[in-house]
N, C-alpha and C positions, 0 to 999 in steps of 0.2 A: 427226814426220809433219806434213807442210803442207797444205794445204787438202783435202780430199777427193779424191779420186782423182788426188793428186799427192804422189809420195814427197819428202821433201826431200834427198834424195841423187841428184836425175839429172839428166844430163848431154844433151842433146839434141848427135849428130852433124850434121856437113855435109850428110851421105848420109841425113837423116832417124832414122836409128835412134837410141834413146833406150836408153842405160847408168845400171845403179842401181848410183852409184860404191861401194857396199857389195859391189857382187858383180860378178865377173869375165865375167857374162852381159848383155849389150847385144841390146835383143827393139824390133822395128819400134813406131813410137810410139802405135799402136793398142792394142795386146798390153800394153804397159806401162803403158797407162792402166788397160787392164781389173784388169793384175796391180796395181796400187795401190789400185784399188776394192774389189778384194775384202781386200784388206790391211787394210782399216780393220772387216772384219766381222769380231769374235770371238764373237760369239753363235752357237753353231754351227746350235741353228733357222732365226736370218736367213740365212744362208751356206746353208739349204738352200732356205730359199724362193726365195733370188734363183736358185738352180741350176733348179729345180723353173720358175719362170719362161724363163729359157731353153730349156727343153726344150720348153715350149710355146709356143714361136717356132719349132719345129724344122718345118722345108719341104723335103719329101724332093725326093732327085734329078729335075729336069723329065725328061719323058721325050725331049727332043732331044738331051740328054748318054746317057741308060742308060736301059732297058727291061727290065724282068723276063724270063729270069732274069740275074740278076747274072753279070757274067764272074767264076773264080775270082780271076783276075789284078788283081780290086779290090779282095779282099776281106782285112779286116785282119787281120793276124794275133793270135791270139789275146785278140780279143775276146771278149767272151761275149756280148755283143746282136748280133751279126753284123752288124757295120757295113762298109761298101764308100766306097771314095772313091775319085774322080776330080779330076783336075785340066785346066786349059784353057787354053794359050795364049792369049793375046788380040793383035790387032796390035800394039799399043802395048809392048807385052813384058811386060805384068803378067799375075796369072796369076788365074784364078777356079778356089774349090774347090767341090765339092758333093759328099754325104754321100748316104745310104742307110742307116737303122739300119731291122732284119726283125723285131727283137724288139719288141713292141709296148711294153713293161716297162722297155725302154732309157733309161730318162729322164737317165741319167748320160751316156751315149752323146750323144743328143741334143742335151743341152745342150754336151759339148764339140765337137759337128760346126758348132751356131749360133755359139757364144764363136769356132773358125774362121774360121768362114764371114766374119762379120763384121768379123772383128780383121785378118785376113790375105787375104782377095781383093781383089783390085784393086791386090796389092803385086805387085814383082817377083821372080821364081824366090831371087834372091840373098836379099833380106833374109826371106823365108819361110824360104829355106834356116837363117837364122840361127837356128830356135826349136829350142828343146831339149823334150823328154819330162819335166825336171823342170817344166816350170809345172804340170802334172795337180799337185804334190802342194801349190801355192802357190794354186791356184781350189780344189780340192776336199777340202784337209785332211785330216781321219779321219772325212769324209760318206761315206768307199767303204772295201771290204775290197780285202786285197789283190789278190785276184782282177782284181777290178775296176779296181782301181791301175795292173795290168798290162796287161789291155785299153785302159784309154785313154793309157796310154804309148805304146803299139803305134800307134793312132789317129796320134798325133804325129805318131813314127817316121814312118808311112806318108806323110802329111801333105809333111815334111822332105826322105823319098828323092823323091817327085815333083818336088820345086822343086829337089834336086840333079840329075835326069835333065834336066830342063828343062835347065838349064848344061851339061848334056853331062858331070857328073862323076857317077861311078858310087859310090854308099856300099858300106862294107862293115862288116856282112855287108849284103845285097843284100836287100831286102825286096821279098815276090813282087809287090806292087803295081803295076802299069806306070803308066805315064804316056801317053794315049792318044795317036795322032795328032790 
């Protein structure tokens, strides 16, 4: 490991995206910052404080994007804090996300709509497209039950098929999230 939130295996592309030549996964160079930072916590308390910190960044949906009630067609599947996302074109072609978690209790939720929010808006549909549902088990370790595991995998997923509808390529299986006009 190299300096603090710098693994010493990666590779920075042309296209921006940063590969941890340890692993066949190459994540936008924000995301792989974060996934390095937390790489360096084995204290499983710090790893929860820093989560527990994030979640109290959490800034729900403006209401210019969504208004209560939630459409079903945002909502994640198989969370358990019932979390809703949206995604936004922007001219420039990158894409802003914004979250919605209804469970007050969500702090897992919360913190992976902020870790999001912040890692991955203002990129474009393409390299969002690139994240996978395994970083939930690389930020949040054995801090979540399965349960939980599974909802914010979903979270991802959802995340993921938006920046793929953005390209006009449809996943499958299909996840009911739409991607607004």
């Amino acid at each position: 490991m190299g300096q603090l939130g710098r693994a010493a295996h990666r590779e920075v592309g042309e296209d921006g995206v940063v590969s941890d030549t340890r692993s066949p996964v190459a994540y936008p160079e924000p995301l792989q910052d974060l996934l390095d930072t937390f790489a360096t916590f084995d204290d499983p308390s710090e790893r929860a404080q820093v989560l527990i910190s994030f979640a109290d960044a959490f800034k729900p949906v403006p209401p210019e994007v969504a208004t209560r009630p939630f459409g079903k067609d945002h909502l994640v599947p198989a969370c358990e804090s019932e979390a809703y996302v949206w995604a936004r074109l922007q001219p420039d072609g990158t894409m802003d996300l914004y979250f919605a978690v209804e469970n007050p209790s969500g702090i897992s939720a919360k913190a992976l709509a902020v870790m999001l929010t912040k890692t991955l808006s203002g990129l474009t549909p393409a390299e969002i497209a690139t994240v996978s549902p395994e970083i939930v088990e690389r930020l949040f370790r054995q801090n979540i039950s399965m349960g939980k595991g599974m909802g914010l995998m979903s979270m991802v997923g959802a995340v993921r098929t938006l920046a793929q509808r953005a390209q006009g390529i449809e996943s499958k299986p299909a996840s009911p999230v739409a991607c607004p006009e």
